[in-house]
C-alpha positions in Angstrom: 71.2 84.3 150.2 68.5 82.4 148.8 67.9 78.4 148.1 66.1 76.6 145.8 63.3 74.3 147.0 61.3 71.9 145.1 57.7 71.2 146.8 54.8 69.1 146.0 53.1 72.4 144.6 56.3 73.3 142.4 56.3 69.0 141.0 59.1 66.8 140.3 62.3 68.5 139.2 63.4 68.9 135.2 65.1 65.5 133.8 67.3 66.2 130.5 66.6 64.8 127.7 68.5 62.6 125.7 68.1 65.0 123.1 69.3 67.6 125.0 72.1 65.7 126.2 73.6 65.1 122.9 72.6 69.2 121.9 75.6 70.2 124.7 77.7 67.4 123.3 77.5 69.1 119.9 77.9 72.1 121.5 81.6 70.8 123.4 82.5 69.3 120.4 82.1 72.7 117.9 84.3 74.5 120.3 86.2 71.9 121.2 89.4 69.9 119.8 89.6 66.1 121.4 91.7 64.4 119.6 89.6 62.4 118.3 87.8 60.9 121.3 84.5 59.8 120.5 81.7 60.5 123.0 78.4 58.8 123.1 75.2 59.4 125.3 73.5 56.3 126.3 70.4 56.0 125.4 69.1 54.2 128.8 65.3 53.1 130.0 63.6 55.8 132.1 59.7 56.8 132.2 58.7 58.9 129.7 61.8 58.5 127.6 63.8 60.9 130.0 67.8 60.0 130.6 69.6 60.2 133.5 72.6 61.3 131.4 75.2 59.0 131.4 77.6 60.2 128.8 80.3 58.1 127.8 83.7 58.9 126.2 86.4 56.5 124.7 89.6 57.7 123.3 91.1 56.5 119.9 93.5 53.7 120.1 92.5 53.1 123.7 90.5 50.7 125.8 89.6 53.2 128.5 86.3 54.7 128.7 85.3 57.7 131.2 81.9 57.6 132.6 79.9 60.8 133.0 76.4 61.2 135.2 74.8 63.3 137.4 74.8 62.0 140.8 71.7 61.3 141.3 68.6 61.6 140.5 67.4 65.8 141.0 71.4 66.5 141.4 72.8 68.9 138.4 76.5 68.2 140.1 77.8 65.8 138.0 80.8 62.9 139.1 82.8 60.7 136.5 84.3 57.1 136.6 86.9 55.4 135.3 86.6 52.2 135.5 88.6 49.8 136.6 90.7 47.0 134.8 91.9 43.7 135.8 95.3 43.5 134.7 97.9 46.4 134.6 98.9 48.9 131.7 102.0 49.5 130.5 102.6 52.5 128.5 105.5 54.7 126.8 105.8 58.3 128.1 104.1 59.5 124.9 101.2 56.9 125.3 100.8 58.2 129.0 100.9 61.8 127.8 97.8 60.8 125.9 95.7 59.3 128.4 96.6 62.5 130.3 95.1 64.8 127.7 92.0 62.0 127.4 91.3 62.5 131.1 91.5 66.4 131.1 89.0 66.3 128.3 87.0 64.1 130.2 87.0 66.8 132.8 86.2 69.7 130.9 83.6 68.0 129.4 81.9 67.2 132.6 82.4 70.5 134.1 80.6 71.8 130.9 78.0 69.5 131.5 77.4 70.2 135.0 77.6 74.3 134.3 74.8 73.5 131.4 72.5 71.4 133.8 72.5 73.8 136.3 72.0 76.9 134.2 68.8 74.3 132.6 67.7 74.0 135.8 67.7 76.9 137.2 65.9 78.7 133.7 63.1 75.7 134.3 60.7 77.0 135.8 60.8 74.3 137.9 61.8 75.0 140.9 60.7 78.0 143.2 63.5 80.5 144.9 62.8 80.6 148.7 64.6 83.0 151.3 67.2 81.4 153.7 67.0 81.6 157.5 68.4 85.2 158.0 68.5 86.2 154.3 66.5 88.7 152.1 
């Protein structure tokens, strides 16, 4: 088993472009139906114009919006937030059906994300692979 170890000698670990970013939305999208659902990467103040990647999408005819980032800074796992409201939502079967579809979307679009950062990462060069305790 190996691990992957990022060192002073190796320097700080890749950061995705905003550019990039909206490459693998393109990418979801082409392979993709949503319904509709717009999706939007936020263009957001770093050094060096690199984004942390917070990727936004907001279904038609809806208020909600579904937050996508890594979770941290160095962390291709990525987490996503709904946030909250404060007053209740009422909704027909069929309007709850589609909020149903808008969140699975939501997921496979950050599970996509998450597979292309860490396949980014790893191809990098950025990072060094280092034996484990006990491994080869």
């Amino acid at each position: 088993m190996t691990a992957v170890a990022a060192g002073p000698e190796v320097g700080f670990p890749p950061r995705r472009t905003r550019a990039l970013l909206e490459s693998w939305v393109a990418d979801f999208e082409a392979a993709t139906h949503l319904d509709g659902a717009r999706i939007h990467v936020a263009p957001q103040e770093d050094v060096g114009d690199l984004d942390t990647g917070l990727v936004i999408m907001r279904p038609c005819d809806s208020e909600l919006s579904v937050y996508m980032q890594p979770r941290g800074f160095d962390d291709p796992l990525w987490e996503l937030t709904i946030p909250g409201r404060d007053f209740d939502v009422t909704m027909t079967p069929l309007e709850l059906g589609g909020l149903a579809a808008v969140v699975l979307d939501a997921s496979r679009l950050c599970t996509y994300l998450q597979y292309r950062s860490l396949e980014w990462d790893r191809e990098s060069g950025r990072r060094r692979r280092v034996s484990a305790p006990g491994g080869s």
